[in-house]
C-alpha positions, 0 to 999 in steps of 0.5 A: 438478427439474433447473433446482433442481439446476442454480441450487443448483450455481450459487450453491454455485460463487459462494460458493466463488469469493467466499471463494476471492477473499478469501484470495487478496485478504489473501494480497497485501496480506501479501505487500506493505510501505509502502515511504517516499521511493521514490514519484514525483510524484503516485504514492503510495498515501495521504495524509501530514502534508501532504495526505490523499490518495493521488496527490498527492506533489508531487515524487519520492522524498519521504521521507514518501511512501510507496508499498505494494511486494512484500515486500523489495524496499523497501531494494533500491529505496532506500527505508526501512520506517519514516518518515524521522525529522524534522530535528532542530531546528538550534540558534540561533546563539551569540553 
């Protein structure tokens, strides 16, 4: 009787440390933003219109390279929300 007593307290504290670890694992992904054109060389999080995965920025502060980062911290380091509009198409030359 004991040992049931003693498996039954085992798994009713795993289930609680695995529900426990899953809102503490959604708490950090709120407290975190993409933050584009603050990633260094071969460290952002994921893939842009130029390669598919994460680790492959092939400079540093690109500005379609984007990095996850605590909640408001993004413009204080120089980065930007929201993706860096593309250049606009130059004009040709008049003659």
């Amino acid at each position: 009787m004991k040992t049931k007593l003693i498996l039954s307290s085992a798994i009713a504290g795993l289930v609680a440390l695995s529900a426990a670890s899953g809102a503490m694992a959604q708490d950090k992904k709120a407290e975190k933003e993409k933050c584009y054109g603050v990633a260094k060389k071969g460290q952002n999080d994921c893939g842009t219109a130029k390669h598919s995965c994460a680790g492959q920025a092939a400079a540093d502060n690109v500005p379609e390279e984007w990095k996850y980062v605590a909640k408001g911290s993004c413009e204080k380091m120089g980065g930007k929300l929201k993706v860096a509009a593309a250049a606009s198409k130059t004009e040709p030359a008049k003659k």
